[in-house]
BAFI-3210 file (N, C-alpha, C; in Angstrom, 3 decimals, decimal comma, padded with zeros to 6 digits):
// residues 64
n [1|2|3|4|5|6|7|8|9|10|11|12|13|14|15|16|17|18|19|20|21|22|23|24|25|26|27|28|29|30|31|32|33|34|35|36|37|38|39|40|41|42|43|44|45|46|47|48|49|50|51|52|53|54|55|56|57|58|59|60|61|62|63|64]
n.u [244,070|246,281|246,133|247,927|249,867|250,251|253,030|252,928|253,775|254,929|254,534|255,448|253,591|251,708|249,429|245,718|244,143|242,167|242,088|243,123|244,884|245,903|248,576|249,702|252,407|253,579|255,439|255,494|255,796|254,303|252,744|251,682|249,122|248,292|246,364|244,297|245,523|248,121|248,523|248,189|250,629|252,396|252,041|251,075|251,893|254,459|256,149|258,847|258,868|260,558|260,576|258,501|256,701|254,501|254,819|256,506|259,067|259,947|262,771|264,749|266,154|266,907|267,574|270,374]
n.v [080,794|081,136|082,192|084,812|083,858|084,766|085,809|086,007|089,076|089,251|086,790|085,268|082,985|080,863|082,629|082,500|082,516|085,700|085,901|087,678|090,289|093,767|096,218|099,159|100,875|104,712|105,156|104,091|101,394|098,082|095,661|092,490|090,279|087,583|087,840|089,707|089,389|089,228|091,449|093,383|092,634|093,467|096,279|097,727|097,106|096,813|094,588|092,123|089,302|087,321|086,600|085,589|082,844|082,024|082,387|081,936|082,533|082,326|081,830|079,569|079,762|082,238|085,954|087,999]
n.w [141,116|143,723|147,097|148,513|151,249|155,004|157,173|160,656|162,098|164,809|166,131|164,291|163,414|160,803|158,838|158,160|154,646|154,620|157,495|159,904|160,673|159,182|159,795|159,464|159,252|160,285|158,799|156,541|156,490|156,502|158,936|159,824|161,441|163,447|165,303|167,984|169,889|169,608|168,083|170,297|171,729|170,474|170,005|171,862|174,457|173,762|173,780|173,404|171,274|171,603|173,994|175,244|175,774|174,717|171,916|168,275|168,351|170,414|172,670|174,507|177,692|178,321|177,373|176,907]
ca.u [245,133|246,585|245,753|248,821|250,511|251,443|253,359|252,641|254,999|255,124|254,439|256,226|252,654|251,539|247,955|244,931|243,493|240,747|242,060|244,689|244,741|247,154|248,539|250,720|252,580|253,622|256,755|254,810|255,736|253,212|252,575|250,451|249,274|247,264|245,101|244,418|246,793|249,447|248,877|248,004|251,891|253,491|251,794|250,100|252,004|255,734|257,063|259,471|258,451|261,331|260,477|257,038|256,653|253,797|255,528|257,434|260,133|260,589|264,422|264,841|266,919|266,401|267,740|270,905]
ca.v [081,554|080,892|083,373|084,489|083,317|085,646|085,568|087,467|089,591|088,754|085,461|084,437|081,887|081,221|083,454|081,317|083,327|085,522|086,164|088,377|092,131|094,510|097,456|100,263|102,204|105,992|105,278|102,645|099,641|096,999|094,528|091,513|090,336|086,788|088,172|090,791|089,255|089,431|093,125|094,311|092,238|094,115|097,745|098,148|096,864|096,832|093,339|091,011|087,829|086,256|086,547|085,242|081,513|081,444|082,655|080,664|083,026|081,814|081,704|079,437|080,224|084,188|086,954|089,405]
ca.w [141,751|145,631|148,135|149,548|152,578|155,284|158,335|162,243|162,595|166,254|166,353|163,446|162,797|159,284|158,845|157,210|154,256|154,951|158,857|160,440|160,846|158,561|160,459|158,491|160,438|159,565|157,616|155,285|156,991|156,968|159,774|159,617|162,800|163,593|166,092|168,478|171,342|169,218|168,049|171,953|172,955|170,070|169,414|172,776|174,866|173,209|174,200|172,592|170,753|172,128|175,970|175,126|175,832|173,367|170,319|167,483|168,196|171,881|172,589|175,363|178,324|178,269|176,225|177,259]
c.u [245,067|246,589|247,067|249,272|250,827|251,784|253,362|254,045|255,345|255,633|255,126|254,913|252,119|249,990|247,237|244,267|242,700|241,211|243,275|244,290|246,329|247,338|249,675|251,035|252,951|254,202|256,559|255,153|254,848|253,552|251,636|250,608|248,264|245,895|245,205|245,410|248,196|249,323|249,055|249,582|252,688|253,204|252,275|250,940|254,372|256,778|257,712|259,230|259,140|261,356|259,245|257,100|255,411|253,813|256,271|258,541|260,820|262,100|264,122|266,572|267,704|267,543|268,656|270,699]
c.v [081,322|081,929|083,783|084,356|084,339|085,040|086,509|087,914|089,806|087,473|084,155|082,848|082,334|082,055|082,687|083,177|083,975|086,248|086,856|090,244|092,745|095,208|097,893|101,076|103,457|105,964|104,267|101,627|098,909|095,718|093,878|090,835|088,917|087,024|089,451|090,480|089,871|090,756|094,012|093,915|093,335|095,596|098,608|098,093|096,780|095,630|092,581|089,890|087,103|086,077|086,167|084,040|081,007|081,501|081,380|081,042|082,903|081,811|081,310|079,582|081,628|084,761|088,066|090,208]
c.w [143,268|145,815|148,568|151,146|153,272|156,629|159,126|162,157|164,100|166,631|165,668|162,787|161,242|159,789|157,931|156,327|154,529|156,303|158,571|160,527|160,347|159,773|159,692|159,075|159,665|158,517|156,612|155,299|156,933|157,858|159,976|160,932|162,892|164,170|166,850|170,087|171,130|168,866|169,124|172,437|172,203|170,141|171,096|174,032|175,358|173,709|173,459|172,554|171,409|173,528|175,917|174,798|174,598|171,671|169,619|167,890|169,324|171,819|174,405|175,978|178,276|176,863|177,196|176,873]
res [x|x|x|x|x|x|x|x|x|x|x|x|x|x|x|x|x|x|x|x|x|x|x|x|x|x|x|x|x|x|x|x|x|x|x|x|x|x|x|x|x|x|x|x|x|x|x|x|x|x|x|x|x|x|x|x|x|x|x|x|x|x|x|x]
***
C-alpha cells in the first residue's frame, strides 16, 4: 500500500511521507504544512502564498 501524498497548504509543495506537520483548526479543518516556515508565514504570521516569492503559488507581477 502507497503512503499518501499530501500537499502544503501554503506552499502548494508536494510533502515526502513521514514529514510535514498537520494542524486542525477549531472548525475541523485540517492543514498540512511542509515545514515550520511555512506554518509561522501562514498561522503566525497571516501572509499570502501569493506575495511570497518562495511559494508555488507566487503570482508574478503583484496582487490587487
Amino acid at each position: 500500500m502507497m503512503p499518501e501524498t499530501r500537499v502544503c497548504s501554503f506552499t502548494s509543495e508536494e510533502i515526502e511521507p513521514g514529514t510535514g506537520m498537520m494542524y486542525v483548526k477549531r472548525d475541523g479543518s485540517v492543514m498540512w504544512f511542509r515545514d515550520s516556515k511555512a506554518r509561522k508565514n501562514a498561522l503566525k504570521l497571516k501572509r499570502n502564498p501569493r506575495r511570497m516569492k518562495w511559494t508555488q503559488r507566487y503570482v508574478k507581477g503583484g496582487i490587487k
